[in-house]
N, CA, C and O of each residue as an XYZ file, in Angstrom:
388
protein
N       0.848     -1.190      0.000
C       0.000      0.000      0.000
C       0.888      1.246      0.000
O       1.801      1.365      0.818
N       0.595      2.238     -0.988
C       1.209      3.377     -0.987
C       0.653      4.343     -0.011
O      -0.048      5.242     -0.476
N       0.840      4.306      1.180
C       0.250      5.358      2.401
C       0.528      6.841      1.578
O      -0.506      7.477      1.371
N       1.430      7.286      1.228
C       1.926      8.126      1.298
C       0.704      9.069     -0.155
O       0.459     10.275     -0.128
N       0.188      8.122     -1.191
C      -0.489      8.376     -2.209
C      -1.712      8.556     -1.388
O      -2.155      9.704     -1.336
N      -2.221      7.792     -0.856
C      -3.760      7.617      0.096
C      -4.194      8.650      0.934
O      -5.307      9.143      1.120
N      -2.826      8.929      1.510
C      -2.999     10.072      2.494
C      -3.251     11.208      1.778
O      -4.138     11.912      2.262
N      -2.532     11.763      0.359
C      -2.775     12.553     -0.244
C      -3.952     12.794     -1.186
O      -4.211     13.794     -1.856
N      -4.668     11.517     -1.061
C      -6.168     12.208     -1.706
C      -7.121     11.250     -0.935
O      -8.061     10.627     -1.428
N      -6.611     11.239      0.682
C      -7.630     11.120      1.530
C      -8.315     11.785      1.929
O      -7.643     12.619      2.536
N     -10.073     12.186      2.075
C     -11.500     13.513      2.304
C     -10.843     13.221      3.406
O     -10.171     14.186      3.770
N     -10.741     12.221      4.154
C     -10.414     12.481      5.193
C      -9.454     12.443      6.377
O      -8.996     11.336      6.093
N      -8.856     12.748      7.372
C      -7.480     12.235      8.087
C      -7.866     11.827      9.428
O      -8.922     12.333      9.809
N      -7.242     10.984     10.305
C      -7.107     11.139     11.413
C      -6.113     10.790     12.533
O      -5.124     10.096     12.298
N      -6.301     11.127     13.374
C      -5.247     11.036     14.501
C      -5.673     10.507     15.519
O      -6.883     10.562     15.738
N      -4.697      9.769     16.532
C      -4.950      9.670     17.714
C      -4.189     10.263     18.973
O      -3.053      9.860     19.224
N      -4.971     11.474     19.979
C      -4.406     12.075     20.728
C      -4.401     11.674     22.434
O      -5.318     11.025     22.936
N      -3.419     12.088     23.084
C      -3.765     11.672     23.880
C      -5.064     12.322     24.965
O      -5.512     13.461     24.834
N      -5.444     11.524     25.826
C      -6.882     12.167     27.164
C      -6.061     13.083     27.888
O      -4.892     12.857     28.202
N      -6.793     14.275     28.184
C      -5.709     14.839     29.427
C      -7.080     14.789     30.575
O      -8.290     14.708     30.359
N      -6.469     14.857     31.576
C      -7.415     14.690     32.602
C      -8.121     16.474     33.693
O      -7.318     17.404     33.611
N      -8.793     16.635     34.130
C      -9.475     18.079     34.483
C      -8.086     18.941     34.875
O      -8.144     20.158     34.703
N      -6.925     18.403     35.359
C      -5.823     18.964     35.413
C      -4.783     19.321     34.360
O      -3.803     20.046     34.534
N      -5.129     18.730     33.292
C      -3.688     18.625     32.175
C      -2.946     17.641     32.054
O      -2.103     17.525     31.164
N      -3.208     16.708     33.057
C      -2.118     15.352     32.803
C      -2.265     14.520     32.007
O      -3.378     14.040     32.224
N      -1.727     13.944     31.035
C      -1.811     12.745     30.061
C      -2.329     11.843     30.542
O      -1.657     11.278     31.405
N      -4.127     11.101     30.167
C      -3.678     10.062     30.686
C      -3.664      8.460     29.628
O      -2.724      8.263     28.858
N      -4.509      7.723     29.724
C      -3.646      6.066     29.293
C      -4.565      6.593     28.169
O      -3.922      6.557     27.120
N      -5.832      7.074     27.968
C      -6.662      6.849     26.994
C      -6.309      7.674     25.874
O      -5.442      8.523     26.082
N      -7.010      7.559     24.268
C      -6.695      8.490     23.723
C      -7.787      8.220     23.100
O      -8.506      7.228     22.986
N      -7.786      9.781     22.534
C      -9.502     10.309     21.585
C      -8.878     10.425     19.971
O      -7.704     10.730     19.759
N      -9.811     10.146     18.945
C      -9.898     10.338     17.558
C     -10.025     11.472     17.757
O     -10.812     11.957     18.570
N      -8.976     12.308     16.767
C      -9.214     13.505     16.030
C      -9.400     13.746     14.824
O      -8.510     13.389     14.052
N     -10.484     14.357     14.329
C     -11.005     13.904     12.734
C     -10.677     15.033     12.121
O     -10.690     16.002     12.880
N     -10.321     15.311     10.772
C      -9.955     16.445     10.178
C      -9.971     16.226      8.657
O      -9.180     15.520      8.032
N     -11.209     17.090      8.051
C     -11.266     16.768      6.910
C     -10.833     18.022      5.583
O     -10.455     19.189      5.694
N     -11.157     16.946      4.055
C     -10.329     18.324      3.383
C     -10.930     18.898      2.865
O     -12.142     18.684      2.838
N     -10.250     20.082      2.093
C     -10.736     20.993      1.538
C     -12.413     20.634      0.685
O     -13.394     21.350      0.484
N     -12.080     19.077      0.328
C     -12.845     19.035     -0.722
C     -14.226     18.705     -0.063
O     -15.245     18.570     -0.740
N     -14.192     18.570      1.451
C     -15.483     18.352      1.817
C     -15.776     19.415      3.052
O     -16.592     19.220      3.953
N     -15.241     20.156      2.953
C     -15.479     21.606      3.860
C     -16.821     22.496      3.532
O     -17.636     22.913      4.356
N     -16.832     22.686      2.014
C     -18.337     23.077      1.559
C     -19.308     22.267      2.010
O     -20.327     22.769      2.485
N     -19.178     21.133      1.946
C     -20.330     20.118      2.262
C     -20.952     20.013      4.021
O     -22.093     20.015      4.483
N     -19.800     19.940      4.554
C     -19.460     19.763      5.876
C     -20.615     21.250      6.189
O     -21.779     21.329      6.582
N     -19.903     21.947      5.907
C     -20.693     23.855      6.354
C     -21.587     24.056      5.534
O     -22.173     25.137      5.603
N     -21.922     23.222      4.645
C     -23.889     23.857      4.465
C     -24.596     22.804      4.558
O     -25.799     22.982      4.367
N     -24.152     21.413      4.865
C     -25.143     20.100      5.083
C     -24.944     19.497      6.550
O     -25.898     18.970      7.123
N     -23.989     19.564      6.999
C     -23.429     18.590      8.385
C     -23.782     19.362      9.335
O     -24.449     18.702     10.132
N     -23.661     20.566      9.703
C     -23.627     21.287     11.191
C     -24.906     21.595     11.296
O     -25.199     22.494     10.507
N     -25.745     21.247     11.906
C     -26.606     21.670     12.343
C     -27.076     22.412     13.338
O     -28.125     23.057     13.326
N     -26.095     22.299     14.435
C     -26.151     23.518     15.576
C     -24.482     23.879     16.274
O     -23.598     23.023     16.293
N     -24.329     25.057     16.723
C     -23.276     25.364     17.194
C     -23.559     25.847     17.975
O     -24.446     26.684     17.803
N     -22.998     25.649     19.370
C     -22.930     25.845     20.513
C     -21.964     26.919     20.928
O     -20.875     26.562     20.480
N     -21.840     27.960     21.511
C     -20.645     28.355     22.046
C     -20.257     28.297     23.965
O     -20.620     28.944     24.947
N     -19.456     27.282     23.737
C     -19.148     26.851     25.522
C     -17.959     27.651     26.034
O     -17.037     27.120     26.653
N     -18.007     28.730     25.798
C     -16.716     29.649     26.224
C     -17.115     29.590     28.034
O     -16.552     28.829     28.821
N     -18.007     30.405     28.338
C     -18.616     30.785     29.248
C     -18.658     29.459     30.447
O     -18.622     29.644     31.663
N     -18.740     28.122     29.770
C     -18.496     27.236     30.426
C     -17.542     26.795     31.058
O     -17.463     26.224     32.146
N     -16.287     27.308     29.771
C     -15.055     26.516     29.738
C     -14.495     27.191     30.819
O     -13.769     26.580     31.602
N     -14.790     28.615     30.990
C     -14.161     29.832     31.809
C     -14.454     29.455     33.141
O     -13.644     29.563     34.062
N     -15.889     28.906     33.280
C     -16.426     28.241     34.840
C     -15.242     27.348     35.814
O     -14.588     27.389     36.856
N     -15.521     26.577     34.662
C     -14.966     25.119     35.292
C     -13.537     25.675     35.127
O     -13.184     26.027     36.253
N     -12.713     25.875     34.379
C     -11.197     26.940     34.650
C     -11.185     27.500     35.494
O     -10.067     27.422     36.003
N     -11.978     28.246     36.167
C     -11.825     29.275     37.060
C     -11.989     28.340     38.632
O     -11.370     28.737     39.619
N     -13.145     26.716     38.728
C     -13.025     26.307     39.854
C     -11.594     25.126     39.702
O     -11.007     24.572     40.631
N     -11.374     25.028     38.510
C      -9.871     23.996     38.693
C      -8.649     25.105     39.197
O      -7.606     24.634     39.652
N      -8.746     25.937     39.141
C      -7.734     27.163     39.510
C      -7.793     27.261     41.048
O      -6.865     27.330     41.854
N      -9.035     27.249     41.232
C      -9.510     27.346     42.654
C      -9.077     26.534     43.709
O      -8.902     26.822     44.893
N      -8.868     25.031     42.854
C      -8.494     23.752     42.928
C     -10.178     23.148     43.921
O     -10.171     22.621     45.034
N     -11.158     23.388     43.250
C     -12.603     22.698     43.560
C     -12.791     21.967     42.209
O     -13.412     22.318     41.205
N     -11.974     20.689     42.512
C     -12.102     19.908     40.960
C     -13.200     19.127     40.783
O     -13.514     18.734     39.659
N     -14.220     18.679     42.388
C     -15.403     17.511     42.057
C     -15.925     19.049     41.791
O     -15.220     19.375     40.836
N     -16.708     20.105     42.077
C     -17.658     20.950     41.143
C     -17.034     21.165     39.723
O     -17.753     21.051     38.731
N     -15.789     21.456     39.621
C     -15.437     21.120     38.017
C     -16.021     20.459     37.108
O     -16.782     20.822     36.211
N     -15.435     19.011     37.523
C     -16.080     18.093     36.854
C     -17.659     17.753     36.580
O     -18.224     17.424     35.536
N     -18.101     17.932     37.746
C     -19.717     18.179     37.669
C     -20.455     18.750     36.354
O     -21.551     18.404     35.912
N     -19.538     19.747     35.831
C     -19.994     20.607     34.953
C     -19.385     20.191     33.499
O     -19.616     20.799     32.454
N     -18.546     19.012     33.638
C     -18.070     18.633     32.300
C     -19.340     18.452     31.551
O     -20.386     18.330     32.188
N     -19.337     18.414     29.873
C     -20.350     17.858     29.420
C     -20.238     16.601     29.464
O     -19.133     16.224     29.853
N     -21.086     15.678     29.169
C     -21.348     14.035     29.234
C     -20.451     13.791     28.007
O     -20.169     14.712     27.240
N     -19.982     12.456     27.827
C     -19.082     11.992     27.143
C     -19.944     11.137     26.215
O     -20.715     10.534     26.961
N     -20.268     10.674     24.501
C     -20.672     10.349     23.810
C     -20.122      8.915     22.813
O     -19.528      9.027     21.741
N     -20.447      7.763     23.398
C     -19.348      6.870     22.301
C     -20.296      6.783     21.209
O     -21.514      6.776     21.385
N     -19.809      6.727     20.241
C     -20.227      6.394     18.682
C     -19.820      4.768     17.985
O     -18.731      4.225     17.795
N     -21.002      4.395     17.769
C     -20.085      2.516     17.141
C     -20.046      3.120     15.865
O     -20.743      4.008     15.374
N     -19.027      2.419     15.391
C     -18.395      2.333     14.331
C     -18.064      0.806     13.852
O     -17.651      0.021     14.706
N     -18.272      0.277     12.216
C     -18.127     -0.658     11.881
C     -16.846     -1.187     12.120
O     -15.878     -0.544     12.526
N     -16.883     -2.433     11.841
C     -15.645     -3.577     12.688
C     -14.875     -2.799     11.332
O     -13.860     -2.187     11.664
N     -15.065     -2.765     10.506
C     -14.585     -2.335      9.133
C     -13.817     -1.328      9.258
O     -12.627     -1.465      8.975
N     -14.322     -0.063      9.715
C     -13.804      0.529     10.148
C     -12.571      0.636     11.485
O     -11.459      1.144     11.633
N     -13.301      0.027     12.096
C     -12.528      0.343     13.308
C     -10.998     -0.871     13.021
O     -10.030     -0.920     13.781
N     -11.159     -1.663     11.846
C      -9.642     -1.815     11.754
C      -8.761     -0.627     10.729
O      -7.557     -0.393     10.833
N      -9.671     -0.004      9.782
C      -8.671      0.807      9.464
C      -7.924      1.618      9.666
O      -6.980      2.079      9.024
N      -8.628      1.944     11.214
C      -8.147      3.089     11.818
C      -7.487      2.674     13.394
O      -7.331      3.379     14.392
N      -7.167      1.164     13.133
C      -6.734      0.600     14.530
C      -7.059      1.049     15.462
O      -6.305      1.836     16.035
N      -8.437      0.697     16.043
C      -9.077      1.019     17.065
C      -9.636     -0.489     17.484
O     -10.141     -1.361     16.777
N      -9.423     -0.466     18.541
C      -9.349     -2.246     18.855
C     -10.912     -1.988     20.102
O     -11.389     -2.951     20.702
């Protein structure tokens, strides 16, 4: 397999980053980061998004009680965490076990 051809006219890319935890620390887990291209950016912004949220005001909350160092009300205020299945198909191409 030519990765190097695939990658270059892959819609789409991804990565795997690591979890940091309400403090900043690395931890064992890591999250998909999805990032797509040019060629589906039009599509993406007039068919895919359907709502946008802005969580500044949130983010500033819970920053301001981890500063405080009141990390169980922090966390309290995280949003809920969402898993998505994905085909076995998938999930080997993207080595996710």
């Amino acid at each position: 397999m030519d990765w190097e051809q695939d990658f270059k006219q892959a819609k789409v890319h991804i990565q795997w980053d690591p979890e940091r935890s309400i403090r900043g620390t690395k931890l064992n887990e890591r999250t998909i980061q999805v990032g797509i291209s040019r060629q589906l950016i039009e599509t993406y912004n007039k068919e895919w998004i359907h709502q946008i949220t802005d969580y500044t005001p949130l983010v500033k909350k819970i920053n301001k009680l981890r500063k405080e160092g009141k990390i169980k009300e922090a966390k309290r205020l995280l949003p809920k965490e969402k898993l998505y299945p994905i085909a076995d198909k998938i999930k080997n191409r993207i080595n996710c076990a």
